[in-house]
C-alpha positions in Angstrom: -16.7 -18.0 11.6 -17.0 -16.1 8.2 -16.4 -12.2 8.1 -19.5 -11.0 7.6 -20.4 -12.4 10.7 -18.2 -9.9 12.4 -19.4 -6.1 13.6 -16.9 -3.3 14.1 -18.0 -1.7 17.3 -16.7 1.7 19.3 -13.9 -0.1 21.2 -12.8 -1.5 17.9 -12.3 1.8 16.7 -10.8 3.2 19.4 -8.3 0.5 19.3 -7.2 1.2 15.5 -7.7 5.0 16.5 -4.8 4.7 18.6 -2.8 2.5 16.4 -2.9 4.7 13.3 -1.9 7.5 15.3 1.5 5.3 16.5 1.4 1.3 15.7 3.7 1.2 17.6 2.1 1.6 20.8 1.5 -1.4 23.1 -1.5 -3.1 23.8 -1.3 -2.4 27.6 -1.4 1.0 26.8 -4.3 0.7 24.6 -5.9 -1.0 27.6 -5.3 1.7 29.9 -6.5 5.0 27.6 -9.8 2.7 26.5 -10.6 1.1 29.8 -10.5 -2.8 29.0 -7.9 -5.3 29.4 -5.2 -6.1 27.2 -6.2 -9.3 26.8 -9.1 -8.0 24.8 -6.8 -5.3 22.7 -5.6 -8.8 21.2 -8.6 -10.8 20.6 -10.1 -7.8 19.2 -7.0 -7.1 17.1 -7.3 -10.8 16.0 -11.0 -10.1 15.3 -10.1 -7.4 12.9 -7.6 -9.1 11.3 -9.7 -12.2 10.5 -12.0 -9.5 9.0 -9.7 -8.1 7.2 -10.1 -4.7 8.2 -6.2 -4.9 9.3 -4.5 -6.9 6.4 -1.0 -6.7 8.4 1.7 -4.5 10.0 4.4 -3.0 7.8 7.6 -0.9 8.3 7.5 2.4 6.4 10.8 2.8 5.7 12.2 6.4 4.4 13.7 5.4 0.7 15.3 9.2 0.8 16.9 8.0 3.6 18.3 5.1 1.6 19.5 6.9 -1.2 16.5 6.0 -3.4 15.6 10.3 -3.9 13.3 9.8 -7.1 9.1 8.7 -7.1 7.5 8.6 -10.1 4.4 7.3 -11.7 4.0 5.1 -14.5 1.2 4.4 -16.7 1.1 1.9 -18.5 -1.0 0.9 -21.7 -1.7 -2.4 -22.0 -2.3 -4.2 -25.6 -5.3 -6.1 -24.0 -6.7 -6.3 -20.9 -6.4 -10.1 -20.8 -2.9 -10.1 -20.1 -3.2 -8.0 -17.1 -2.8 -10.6 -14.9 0.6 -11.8 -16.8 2.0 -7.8 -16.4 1.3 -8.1 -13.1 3.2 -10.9 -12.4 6.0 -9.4 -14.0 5.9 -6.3 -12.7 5.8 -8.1 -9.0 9.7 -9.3 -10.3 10.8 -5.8 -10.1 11.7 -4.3 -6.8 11.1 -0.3 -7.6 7.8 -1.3 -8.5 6.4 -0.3 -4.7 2.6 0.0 -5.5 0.4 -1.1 -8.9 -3.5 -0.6 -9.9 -5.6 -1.9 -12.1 -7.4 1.4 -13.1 -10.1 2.4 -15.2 -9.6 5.5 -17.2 -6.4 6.2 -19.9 -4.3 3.2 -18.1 -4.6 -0.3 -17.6 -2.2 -0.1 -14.9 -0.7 2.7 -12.5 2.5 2.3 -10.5 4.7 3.8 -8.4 8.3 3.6 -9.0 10.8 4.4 -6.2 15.1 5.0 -7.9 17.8 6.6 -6.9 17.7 8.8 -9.8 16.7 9.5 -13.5 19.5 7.2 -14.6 18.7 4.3 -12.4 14.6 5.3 -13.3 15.7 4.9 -17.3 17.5 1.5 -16.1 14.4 0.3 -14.8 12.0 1.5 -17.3 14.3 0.5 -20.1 15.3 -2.9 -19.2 12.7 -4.1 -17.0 9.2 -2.4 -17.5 8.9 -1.6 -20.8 10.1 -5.2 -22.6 7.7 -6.6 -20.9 5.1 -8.6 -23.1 1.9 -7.0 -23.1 2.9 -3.9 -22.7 2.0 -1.4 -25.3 3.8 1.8 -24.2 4.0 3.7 -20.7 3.7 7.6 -19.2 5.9 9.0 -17.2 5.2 11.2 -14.1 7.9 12.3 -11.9 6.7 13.3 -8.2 8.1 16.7 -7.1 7.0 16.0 -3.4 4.9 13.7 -1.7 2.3 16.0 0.2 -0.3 13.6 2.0 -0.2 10.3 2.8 -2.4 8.8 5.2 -4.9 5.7 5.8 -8.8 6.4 5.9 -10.3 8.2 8.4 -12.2 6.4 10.8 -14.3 9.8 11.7 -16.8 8.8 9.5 -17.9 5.5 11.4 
């Protein structure tokens, strides 16, 4: 059955409601506060991960926690867009590159950067990023503090 075939409906919302408040909360329990069985929690979970609507679970882990204190925000100029896709594949190699996005605007490409400091940040933008072909030059933006962070809001369904 192809995606578009597939309609989000109010106990589907209610169900990822509930999850982005705590993913971590069992499927019984879903059952119980939405009224249905928790045999349907999981086909409809399964529903909206065909869809695509949930792409997967993750662990957020705490990189403060783990020593890794500094965030910050690179753009980078490409010296074509052509090679994007190239970059890309490079920049996947390198693991304090956490997020990338092909943008519009001054950049070809923003990322986020997680290191344990400005030294190790230099490291990584010294000897990995920037000798990477392609790459023009890049912008620097250190994050003081991260101050929201959340998933869409599903009040406007």
């Amino acid at each position: 059955m192809e995606a578009q075939n597939f309609e989000i409906d109010k106990v589907d919302l209610d169900i990822l409601s509930i999850l982005i408040e705590n993913a971590n909360t069992p499927y019984t329990d879903i059952a119980k506060k939405i009224l249905v069985s928790a045999g349907t929690i999981h086909v409809r979970m399964n529903k909206l991960e065909k869809m695509g609507v949930v792409k997967n679970a993750t662990l957020i882990i705490n990189p403060i926690k783990l020593g890794f204190d500094l965030t910050a925000f690179l753009g980078i100029y490409l010296e074509k867009g052509s090679i994007y896709n190239d970059v890309i594949k490079e920049l996947q190699q390198i693991p304090e590159v956490v997020e990338a996005y092909y943008t519009t605007g001054a950049y070809s490409i923003f990322a986020k950067i997680v290191c344990r400091n400005t030294e190790h940040l230099r490291s990584v933008l010294n000897d990995k990023i920037q000798p990477i072909d392609g790459i023009q030059r890049t912008e620097t933006f250190i994050s003081l503090e991260e101050s929201i962070k959340r998933t869409v809001s599903l009040g406007q369904f």
